[in-house]
N, CA, C and O of each residue as an XYZ file, in Angstrom:
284
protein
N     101.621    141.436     63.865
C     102.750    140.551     63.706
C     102.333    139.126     64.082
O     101.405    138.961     64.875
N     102.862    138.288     63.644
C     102.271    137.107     63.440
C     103.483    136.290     64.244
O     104.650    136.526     63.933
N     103.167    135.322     65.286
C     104.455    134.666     65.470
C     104.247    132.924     65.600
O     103.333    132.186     65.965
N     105.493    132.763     65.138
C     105.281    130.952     65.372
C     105.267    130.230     66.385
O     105.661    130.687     67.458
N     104.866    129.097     66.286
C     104.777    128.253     67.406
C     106.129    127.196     67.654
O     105.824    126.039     67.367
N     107.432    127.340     68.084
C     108.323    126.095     67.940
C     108.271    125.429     68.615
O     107.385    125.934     69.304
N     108.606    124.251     69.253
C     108.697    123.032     70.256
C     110.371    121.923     69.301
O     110.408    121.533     68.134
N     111.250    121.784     70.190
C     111.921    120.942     69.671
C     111.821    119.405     70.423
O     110.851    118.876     70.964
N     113.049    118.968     70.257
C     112.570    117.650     70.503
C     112.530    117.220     72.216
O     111.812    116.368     72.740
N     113.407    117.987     72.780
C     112.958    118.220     74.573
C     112.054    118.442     74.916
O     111.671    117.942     75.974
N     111.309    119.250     74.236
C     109.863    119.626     74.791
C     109.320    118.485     74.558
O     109.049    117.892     75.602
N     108.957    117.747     73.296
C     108.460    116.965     72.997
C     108.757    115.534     74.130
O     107.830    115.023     74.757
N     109.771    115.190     74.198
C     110.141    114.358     74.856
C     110.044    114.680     76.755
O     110.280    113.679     77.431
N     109.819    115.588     77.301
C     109.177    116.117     78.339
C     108.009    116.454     78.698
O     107.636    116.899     79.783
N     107.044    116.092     77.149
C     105.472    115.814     77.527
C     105.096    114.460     77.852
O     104.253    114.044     78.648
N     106.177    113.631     76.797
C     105.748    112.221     76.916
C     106.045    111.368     78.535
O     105.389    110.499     79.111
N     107.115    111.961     78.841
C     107.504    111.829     80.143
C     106.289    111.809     81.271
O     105.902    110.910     82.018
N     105.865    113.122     81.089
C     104.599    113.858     81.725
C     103.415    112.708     81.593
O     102.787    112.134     82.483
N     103.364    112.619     80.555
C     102.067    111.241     79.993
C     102.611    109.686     80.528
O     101.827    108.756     80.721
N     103.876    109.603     80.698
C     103.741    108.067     80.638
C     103.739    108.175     82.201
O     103.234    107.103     82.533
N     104.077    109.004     83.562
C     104.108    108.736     84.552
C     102.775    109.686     84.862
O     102.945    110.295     85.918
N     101.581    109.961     84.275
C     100.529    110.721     84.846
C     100.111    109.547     85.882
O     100.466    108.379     85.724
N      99.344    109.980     86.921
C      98.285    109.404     87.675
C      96.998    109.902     87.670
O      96.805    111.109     87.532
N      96.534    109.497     87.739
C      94.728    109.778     87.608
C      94.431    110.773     88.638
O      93.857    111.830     88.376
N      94.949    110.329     90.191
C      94.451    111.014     91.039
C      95.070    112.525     90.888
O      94.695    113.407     91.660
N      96.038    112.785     89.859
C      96.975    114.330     89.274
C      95.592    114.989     89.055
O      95.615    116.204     89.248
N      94.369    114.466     88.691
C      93.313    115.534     87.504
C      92.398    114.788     88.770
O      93.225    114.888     89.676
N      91.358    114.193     89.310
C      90.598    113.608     89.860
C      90.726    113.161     91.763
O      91.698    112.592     92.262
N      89.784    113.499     92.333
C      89.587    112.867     93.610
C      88.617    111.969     93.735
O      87.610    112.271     93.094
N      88.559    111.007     94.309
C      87.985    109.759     94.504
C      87.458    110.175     96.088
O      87.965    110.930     96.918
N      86.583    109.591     96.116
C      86.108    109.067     97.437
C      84.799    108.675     97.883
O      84.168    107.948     97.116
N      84.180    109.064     99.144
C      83.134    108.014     99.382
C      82.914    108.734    100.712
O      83.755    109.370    101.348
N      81.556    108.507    101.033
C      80.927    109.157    102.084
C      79.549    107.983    102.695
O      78.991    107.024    102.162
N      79.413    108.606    103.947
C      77.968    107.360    104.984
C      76.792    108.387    104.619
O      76.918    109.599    104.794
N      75.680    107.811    104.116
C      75.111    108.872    103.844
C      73.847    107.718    104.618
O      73.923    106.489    104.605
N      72.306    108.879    105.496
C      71.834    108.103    105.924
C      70.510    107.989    105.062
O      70.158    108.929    104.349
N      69.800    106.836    105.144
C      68.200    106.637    104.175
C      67.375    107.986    105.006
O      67.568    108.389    106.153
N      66.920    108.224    104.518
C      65.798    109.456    104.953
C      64.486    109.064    104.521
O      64.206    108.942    103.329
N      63.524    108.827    105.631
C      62.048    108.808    105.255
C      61.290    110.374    104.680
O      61.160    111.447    105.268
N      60.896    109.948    103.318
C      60.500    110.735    102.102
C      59.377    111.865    103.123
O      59.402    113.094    103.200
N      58.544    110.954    103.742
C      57.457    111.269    104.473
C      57.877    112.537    105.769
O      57.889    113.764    105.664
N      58.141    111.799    106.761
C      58.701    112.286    107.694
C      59.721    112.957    107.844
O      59.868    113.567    108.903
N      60.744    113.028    106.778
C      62.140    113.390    106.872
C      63.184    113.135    107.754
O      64.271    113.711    107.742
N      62.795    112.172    108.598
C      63.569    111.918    109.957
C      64.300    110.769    109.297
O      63.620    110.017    108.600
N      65.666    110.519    109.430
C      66.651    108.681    109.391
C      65.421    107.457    109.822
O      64.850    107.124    110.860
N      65.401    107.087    108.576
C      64.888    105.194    108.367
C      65.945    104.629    109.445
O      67.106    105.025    109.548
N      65.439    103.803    110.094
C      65.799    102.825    111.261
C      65.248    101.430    110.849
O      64.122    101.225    110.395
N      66.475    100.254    111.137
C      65.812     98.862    110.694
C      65.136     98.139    112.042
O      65.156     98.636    113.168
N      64.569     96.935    111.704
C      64.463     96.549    112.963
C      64.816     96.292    113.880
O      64.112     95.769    114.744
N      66.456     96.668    114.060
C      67.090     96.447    115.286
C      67.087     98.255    115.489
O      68.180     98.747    115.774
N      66.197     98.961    115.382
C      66.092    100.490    115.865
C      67.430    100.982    115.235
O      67.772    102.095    115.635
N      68.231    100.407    114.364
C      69.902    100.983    114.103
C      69.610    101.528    112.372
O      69.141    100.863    111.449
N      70.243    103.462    112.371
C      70.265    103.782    111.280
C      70.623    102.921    110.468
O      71.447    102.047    110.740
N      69.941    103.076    109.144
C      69.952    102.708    107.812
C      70.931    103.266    107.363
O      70.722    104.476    107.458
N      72.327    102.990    106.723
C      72.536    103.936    105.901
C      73.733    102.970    104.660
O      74.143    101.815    104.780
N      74.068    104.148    103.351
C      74.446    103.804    102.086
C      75.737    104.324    102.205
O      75.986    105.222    103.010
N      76.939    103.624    101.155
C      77.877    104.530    100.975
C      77.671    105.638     99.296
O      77.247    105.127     98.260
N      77.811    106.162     99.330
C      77.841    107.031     98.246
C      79.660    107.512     97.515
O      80.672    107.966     98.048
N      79.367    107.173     96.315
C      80.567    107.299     95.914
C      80.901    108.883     95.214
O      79.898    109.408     94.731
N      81.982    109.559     95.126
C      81.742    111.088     94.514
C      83.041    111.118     93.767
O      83.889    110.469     94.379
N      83.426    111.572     92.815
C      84.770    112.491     91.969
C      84.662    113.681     91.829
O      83.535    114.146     91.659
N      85.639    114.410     91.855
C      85.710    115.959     92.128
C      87.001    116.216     90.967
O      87.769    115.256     90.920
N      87.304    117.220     90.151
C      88.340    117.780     89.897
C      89.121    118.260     90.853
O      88.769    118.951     91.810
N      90.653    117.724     90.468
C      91.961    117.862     91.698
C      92.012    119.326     91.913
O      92.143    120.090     90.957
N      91.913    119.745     93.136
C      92.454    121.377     93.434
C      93.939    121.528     93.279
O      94.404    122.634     93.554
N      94.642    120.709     92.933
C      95.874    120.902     92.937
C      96.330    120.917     91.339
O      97.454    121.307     91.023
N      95.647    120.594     90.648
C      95.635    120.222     89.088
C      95.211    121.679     88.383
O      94.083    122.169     88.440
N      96.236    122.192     87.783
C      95.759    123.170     86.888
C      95.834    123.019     85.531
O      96.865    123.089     84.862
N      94.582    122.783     85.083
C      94.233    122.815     83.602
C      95.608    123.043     82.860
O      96.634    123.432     83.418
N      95.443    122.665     81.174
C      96.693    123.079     80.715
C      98.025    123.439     80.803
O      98.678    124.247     80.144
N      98.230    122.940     81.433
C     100.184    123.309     82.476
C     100.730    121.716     81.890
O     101.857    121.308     82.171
């Protein structure tokens, strides 16, 4: 048996809704972490000349755990 697909115009008009107030952070996490230089050699934290770790920020995105696909 074969069945159709309907949507009227509520549905329709309750996706757009959905779309015009999405936020990014709904599907995506942002953030950022201290990450320290590591000597390749030694493996021990690069230190500058004031003896004080080196370190970078690193930026990361993750898919939202709260975001479920297709819904």
């Amino acid at each position: 048996m074969q069945q159709g697909i309907f949507i009227d115009a509520l549905d329709v008009l309750s996706k757009c809704i959905q779309i015009a107030y999405a936020d990014i952070t709904d599907y995506v996490m942002f953030g950022s972490v201290k990450r320290q230089v590591i000597n390749e050699v030694t493996g021990r934290p690069k230190l500058d000349d004031n003896f004080k770790l080196i370190t970078y920020r690193e930026s990361y995105e993750l898919p939202s755990e709260t975001h479920r696909y297709g819904a």
